[in-house]
ChimeraX commands (.cxc) that place a marker at each C-alpha (Angstrom):
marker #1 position -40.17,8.90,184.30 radius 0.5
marker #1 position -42.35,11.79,182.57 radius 0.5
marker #1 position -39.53,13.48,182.29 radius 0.5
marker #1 position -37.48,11.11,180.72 radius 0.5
marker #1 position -40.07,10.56,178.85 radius 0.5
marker #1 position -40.62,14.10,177.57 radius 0.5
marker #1 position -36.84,13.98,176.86 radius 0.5
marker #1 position -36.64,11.60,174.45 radius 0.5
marker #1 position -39.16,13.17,172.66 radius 0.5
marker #1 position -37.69,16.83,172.38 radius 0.5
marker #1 position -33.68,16.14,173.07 radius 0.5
marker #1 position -33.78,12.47,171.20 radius 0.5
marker #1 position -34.93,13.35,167.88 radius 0.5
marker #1 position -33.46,11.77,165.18 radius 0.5
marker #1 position -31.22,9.46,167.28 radius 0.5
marker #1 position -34.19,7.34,168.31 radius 0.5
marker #1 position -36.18,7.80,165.72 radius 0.5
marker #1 position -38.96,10.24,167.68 radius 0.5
marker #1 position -40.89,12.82,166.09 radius 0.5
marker #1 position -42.65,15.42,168.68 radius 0.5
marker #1 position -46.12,15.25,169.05 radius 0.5
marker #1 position -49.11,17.22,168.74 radius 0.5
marker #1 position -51.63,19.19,170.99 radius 0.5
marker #1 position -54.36,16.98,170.51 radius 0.5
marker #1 position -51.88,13.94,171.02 radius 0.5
marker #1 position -50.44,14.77,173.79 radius 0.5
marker #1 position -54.15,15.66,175.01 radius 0.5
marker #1 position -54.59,12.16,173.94 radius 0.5
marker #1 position -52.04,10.25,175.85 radius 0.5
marker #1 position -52.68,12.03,179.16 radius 0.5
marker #1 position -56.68,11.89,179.30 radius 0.5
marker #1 position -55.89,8.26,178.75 radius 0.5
marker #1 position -53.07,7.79,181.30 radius 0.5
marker #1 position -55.28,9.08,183.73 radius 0.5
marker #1 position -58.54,7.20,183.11 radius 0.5
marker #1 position -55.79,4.36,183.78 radius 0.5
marker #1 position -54.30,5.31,186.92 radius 0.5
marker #1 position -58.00,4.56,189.00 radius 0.5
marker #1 position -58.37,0.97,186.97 radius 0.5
marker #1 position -54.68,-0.29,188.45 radius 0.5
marker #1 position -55.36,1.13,191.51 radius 0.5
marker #1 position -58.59,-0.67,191.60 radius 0.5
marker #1 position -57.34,-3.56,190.54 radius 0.5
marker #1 position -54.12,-3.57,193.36 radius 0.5
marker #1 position -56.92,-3.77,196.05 radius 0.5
marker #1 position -58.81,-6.30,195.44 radius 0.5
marker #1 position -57.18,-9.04,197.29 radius 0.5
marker #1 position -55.32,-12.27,195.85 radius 0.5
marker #1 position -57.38,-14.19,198.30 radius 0.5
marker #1 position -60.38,-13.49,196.42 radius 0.5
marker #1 position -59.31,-14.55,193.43 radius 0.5
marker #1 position -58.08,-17.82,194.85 radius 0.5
marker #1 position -61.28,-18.70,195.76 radius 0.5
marker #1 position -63.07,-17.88,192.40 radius 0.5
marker #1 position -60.60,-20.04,190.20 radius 0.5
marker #1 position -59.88,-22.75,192.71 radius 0.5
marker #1 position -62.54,-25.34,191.30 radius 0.5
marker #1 position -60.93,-24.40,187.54 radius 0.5
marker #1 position -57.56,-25.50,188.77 radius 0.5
marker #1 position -58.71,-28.51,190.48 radius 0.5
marker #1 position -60.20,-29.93,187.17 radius 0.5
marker #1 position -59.08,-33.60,185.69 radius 0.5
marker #1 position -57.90,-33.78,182.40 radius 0.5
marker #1 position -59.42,-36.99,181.05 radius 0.5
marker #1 position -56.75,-38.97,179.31 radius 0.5
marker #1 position -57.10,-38.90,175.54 radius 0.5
marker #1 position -58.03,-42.53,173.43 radius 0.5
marker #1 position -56.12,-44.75,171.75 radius 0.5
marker #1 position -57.93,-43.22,168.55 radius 0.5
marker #1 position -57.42,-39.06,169.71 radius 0.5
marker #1 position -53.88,-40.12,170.36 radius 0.5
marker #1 position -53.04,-41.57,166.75 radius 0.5
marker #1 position -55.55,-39.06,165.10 radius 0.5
marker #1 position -53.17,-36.52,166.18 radius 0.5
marker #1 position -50.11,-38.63,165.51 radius 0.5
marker #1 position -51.33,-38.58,161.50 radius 0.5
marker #1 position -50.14,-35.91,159.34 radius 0.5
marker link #1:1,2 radius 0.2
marker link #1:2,3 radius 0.2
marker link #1:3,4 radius 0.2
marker link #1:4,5 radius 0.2
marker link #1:5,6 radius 0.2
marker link #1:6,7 radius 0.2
marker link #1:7,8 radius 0.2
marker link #1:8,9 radius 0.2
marker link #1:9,10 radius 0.2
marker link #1:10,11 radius 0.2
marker link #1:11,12 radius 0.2
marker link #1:12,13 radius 0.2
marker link #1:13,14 radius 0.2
marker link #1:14,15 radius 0.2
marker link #1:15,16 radius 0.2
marker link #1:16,17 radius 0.2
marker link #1:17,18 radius 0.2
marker link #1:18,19 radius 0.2
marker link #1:19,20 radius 0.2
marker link #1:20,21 radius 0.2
marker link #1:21,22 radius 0.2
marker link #1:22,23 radius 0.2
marker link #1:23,24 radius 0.2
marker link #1:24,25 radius 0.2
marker link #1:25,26 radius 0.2
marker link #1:26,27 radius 0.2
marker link #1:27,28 radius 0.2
marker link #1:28,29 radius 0.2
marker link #1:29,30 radius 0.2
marker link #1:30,31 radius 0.2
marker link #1:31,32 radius 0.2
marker link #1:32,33 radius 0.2
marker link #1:33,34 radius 0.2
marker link #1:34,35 radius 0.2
marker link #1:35,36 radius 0.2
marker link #1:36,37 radius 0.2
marker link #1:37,38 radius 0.2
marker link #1:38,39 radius 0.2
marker link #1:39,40 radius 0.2
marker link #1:40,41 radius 0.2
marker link #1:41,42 radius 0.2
marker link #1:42,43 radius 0.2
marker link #1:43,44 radius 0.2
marker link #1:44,45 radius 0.2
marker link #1:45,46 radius 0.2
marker link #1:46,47 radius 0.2
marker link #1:47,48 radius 0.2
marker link #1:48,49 radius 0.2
marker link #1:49,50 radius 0.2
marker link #1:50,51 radius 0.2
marker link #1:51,52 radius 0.2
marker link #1:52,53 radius 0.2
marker link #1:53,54 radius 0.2
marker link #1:54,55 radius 0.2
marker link #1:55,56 radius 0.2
marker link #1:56,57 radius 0.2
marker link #1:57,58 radius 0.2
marker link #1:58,59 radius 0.2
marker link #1:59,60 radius 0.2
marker link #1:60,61 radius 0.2
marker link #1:61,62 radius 0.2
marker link #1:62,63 radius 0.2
marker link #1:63,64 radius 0.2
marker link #1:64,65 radius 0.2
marker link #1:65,66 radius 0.2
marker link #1:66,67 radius 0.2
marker link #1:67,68 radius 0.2
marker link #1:68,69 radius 0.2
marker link #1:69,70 radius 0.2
marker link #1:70,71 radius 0.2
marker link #1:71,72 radius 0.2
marker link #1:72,73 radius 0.2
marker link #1:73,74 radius 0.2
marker link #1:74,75 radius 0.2
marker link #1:75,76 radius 0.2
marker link #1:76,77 radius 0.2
view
């Protein structure tokens, strides 16, 4: 995918509208790839279970339903 990526860049040119980067931008885009690389993997380990459980009383909430008045209120332009 890198590569592909690097391709476009240096082979695509003017066909899709690329222009090459700089030093300090590419130094850019891979210091920040990398600081997100640990995040997703962090993220991909912590189980679904565990989430479950913290937004299971959220999903069990009743939505009251809404008044005669809320209902034409919202009926009126």
């Amino acid at each position: 995918m890198i590569g592909c990526q690097i391709m476009f860049i240096f082979v695509g040119g003017s066909a899709l509208s690329v222009t090459p980067l700089s030093l300090v931008q590419w130094c850019y885009s891979v210091v920040l790839a990398a600081l997100c690389l640990p995040f997703g993997i962090a993220v991909r380990l912590i189980s679904d279970k565990l989430f479950e459980k913290i937004y299971q009383p959220f999903s069990r909430r009743q939505v009251l339903p809404a008044t005669d008045e809320e209902q034409q209120s919202q009926l009126r332009p």
